[in-house]
N, C-alpha and C positions, 0 to 999 in steps of 0.2 A: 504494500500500500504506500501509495504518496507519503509525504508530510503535509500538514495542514500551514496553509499560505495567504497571506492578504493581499489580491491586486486591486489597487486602486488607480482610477482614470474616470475618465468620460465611461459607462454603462449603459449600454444598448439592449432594450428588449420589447418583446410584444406579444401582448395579451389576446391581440386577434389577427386576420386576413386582414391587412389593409386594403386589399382590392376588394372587400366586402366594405370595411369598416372606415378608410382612408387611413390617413397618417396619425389618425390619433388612436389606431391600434396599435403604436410604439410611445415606448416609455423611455424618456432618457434622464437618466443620474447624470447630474453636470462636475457634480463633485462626490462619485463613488466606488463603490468596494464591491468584490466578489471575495467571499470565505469558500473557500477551498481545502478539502480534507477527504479522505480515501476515497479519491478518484472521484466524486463531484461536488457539485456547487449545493454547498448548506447554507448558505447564506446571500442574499445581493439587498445594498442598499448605501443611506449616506455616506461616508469614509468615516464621516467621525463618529457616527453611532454603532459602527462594525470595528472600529478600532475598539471603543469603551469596553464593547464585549466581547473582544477579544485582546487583552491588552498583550498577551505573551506568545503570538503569532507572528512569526515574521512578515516584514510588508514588503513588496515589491510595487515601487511605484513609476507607473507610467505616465503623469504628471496630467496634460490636457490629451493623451492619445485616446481612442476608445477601444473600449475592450468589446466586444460582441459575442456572438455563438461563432463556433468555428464552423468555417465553410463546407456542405456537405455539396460530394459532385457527384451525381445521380445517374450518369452513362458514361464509362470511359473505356477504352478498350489498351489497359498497360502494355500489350504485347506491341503495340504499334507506337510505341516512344520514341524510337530510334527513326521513326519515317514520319513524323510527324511534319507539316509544311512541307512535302511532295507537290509538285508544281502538277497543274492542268488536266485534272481527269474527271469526267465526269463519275457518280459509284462504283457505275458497275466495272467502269475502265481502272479507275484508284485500286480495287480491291485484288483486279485480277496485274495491275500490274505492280503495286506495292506492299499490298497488305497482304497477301496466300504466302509469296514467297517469304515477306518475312515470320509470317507464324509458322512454317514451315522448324523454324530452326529454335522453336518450341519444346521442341521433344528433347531436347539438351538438359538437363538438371540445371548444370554450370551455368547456361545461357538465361534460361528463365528467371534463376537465383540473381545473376548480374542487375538485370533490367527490373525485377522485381524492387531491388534496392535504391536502382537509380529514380523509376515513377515515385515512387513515395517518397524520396529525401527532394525531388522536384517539387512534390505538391505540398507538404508540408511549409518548405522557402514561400511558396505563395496564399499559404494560409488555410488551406484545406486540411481538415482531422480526420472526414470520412468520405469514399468513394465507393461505387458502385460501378464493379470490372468485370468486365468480358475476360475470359481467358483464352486457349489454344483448344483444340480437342485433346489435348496433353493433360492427361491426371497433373503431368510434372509441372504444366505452367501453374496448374491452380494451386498445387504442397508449395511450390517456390513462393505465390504469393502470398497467402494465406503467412508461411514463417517469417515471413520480411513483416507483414503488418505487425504479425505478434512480438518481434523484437521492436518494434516502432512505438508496442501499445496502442495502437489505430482499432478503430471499430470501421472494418470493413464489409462487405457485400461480395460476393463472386462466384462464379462457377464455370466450369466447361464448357465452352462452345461447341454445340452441335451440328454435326452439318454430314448427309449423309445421302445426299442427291449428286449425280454426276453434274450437277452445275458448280459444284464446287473440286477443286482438283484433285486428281491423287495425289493423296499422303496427305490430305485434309479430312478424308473423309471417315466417320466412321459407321456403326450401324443402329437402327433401331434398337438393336437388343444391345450394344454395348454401350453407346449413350445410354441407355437405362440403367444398367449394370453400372457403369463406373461412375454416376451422375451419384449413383444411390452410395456408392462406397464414397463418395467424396461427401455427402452427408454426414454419414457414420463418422467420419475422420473427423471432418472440421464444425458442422452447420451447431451452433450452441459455445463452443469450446472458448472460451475468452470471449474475445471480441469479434470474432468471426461469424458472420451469416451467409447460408451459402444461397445462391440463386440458380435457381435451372435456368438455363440457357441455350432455347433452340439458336440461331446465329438471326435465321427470320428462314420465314418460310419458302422462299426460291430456292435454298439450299437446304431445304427438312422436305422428308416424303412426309405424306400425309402418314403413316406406319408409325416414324420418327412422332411426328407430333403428339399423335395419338398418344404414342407410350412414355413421352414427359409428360403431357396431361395426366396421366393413371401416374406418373410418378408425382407430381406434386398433390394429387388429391392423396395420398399416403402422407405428405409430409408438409401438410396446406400450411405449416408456421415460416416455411422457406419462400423468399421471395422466387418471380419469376420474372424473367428480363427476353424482352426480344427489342426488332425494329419495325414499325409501323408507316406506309405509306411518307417515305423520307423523298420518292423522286416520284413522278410522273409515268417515267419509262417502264421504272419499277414496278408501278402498280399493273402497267399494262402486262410486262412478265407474269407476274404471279397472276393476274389471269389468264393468262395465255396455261400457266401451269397448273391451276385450279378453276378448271371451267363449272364448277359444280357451286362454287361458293358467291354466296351472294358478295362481298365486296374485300375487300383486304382483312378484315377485322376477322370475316366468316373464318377464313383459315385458321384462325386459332380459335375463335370462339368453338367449331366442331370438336375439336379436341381436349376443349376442358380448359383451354391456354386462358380463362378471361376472368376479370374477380377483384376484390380486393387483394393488395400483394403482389398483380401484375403492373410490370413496367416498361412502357413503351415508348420507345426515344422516337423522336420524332417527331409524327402525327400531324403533318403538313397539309397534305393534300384529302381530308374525312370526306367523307359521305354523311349528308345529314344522320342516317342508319345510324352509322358507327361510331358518330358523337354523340347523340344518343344514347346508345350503348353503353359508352367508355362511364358517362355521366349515371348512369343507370345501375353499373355493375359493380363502380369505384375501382376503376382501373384508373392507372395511374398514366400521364403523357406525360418526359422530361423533353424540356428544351432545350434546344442545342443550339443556339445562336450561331456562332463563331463557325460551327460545323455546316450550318445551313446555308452559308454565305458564302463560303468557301469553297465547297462543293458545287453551288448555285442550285440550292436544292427548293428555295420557295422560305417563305416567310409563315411562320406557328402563330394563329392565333391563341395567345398566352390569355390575354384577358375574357374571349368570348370562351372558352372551354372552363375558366374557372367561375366564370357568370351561369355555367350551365352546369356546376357540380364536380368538375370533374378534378384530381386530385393531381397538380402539376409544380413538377420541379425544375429545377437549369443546373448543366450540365456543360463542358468542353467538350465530351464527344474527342479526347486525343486517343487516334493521332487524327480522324478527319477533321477533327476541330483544329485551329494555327497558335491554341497557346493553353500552355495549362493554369492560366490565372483567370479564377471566379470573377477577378478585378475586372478582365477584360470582358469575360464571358458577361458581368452585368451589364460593360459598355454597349455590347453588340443586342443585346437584348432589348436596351435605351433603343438603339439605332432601328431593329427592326419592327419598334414599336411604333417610332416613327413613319415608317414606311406602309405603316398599316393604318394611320390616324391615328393612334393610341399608344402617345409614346408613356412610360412607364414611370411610376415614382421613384425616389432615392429611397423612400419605405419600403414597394412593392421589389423594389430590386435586391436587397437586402434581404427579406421577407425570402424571395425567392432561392435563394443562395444557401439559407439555411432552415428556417424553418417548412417552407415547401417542399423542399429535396429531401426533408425527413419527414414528412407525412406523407410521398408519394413512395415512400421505402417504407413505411408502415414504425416508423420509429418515432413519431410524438414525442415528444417531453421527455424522452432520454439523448438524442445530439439534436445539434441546428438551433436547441434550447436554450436562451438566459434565462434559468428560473431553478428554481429549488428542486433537488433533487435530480434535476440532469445530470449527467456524462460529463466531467468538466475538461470538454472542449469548447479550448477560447484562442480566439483571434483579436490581434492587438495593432490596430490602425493607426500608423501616423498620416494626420488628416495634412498635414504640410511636408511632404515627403521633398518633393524637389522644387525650385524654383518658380518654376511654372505653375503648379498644383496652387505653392504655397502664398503665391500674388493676389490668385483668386479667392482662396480660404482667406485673407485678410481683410476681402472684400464682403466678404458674407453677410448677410444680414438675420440667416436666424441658422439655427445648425441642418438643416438639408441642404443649403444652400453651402457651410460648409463643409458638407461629406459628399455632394454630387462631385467634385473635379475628382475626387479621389477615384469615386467610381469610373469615375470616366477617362481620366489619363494616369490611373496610381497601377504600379507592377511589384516587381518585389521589393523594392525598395522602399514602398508603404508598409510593408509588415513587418511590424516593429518582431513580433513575436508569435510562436505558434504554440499554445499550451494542448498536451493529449492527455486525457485520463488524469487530471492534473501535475500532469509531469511537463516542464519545457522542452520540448523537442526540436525547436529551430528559435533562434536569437535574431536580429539584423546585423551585421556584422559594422561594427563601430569607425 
């Protein structure tokens, strides 16, 4: 267990949806304290009425920065870190020319262990404590990642990628019955154990036979406390594939709803291009859509209604999406999220952005009030903002006239050099280096 700690700063938190409620569903201490003690927050409130009560706590003080919940990232695929910002392909072209061959070199222990280490001491520098990752069809990518988190102390999400249609290459593929079989032994292994949750993970259904599907469906209804993670109508062309590959199924969504794929606990990145049906559906069944900003743009995959699927119920996070995403900072991923708000009419709050980042990304993982959380009894992961990080930033925060005003530049041009600090489980995991 941790020792028990006093950060004091600027404290960030919120009692409801701001896109229900606006920005007075955030609470901010201008002059406060988080009480920290075996691994989470027992306390948030003034500095001086948490210091009284605890006067033989050590304090660490972060002066005017703000401390927040630490950044949850809701779709990333670790094994594509190293190809991440690959120039010019549209999906289906990135995957077969970037992304197969490098998870190919997956099945390596050494290899997975290396990269395993490097995603997470990357996301950590930029203020992320929990992620939710794609793996390889390699049992070994997911034991590599899974022991990198736990020496990290990270509460993570993951599981093996499935894939087992000849659309996907050889020595990617594996089979219906062995995705089941080793999906279920990577359970047993990990899904509970610390801070590990596993996810079943078809890859998305171009590359899962209906067989395939079928028999993750029958395995998560065995083990319904395990998340499940696919990708939902991310391109245009896409969709037309998978009908072209499921003529039977009423719209992209059908393909997994037949199979059991749909529910509370399901997570699906994307979700660009819906069928009234299927948002519907998602809103219907508390399925969860992450947004991917950075990835959607990048790829040129189309613009996520964020705000009309949460007006309609449905339970939605954000996400990088690396390596198709171009940066593994939430910082950015909020900027792009601003930008594609924009582009839609509805460009987004500094509340709803934030909001997104953590507390959304942990109610579409099914995890509430234990990460993404300022509040009593959470996970103490905390993420520590210097709202003046560089010159630029710090011209405009001087110009502020009420605190959104100055935490927007941050969101919108801060990278690692805004994060003062990244606490996990209340332990310091990443510093700013001085």
């Amino acid at each position: 267990m941790t020792s028990p700690v006093l950060l004091t700063g600027q404290v960030l938190s919120f009692s409801a949806n701001p896109f229900l409620e606006g920005p007075s569903a955030a609470h901010l201490e201008p002059d406060g304290a988080v009480f920290l003690s075996q691994g989470r927050i027992m306390a948030i409130g003034p500095r001086a009425a948490l210091r009284h009560a605890h006067p033989d706590v050590p304090v660490i003080s972060y002066g005017q920065h703000l401390l927040t919940a630490g950044f949850v990232d809701a779709h990333v695929h670790y094994p594509q870190t190293a190809i991440i910002a690959s120039w010019g392909k549209r999906l289906i072209d990135w995957l077969n020319t970037y992304t197969f061959p490098e998870e190919m070199r997956f099945g390596d222990p050494a290899y997975a262990a290396e990269i395993s280490a490097r995603y997470l001491d990357l996301v950590l520098a930029q203020g992320t404590t929990t992620v939710a990752s794609y793996c390889t069809i390699h049992p070994e990518s997911v034991d590599a990642f899974f022991s990198a988190a736990a020496a990290r102390g990270m509460r993570v999400i993951a599981g093996k990628t499935c894939m087992d249609r000849d659309t996907a290459p050889e020595g990617l593929r594996d089979t219906a019955q062995s995705a089941y079989d080793q999906s279920k032994a990577l359970i047993d292994r990990w899904h509970g154990k610390g801070r590990a949750g596993y996810a079943i993970t078809p890859r998305f259904s171009p590359t899962s036979t209906p067989d395939q599907l079928h028999a993750l469906g029958a395995l998560w209804a065995e083990h319904p406390d395990c998340a499940m993670q696919t990708h939902l109508s991310e391109q245009t062309d896409e969709i037309a594939w998978v009908k072209s590959l499921y003529p039977e199924a009423r719209d992209y969504l059908d393909t997994y709803e037949r199979a059991g794929l749909i529910g509370a606990g399901a997570v699906f990145g994307h979700a660009i291009h819906l069928e009234p049906r299927e948002r519907a559906r998602l809103a219907e069944t508390r399925s969860a859509v992450v947004h991917c900003p950075t990835s959607n743009t990048f790829i040129g995959s189309g613009l996520c209604d964020v705000a009309g699927l949460i007006a309609q119920g449905t339970p939605v996070g954000l996400a990088t999406d690396t390596g198709g995403g171009s940066s593994f900072s939430m910082l950015r991923t909020m900027a792009a999220a601003y930008e594609v708000g924009q582009l839609r009419g509805r460009p987004l709050h500094a509340s709803e952005l934030v909001w997104l980042a953590t507390e959304g990304s942990a109610a579409a993982l099914r995890l509430s009030g234990t990460i993404g959380h300022m509040g009593v009894g959470a996970e103490a992961d905390i993420t520590v903002l210097d709202l003046a990080s560089t010159p630029a930033i710090a011209q405009r925060h001087a110009r502020a006239n009420d605190f959104w005003e100055a935490l927007f530049p941050t969101l919108m041009m801060g990278d690692d050099r805004a994060i003062c600090a990244t606490w996990v489980g209340g332990a310091l995991r990443h510093s700013r280096p001085s």
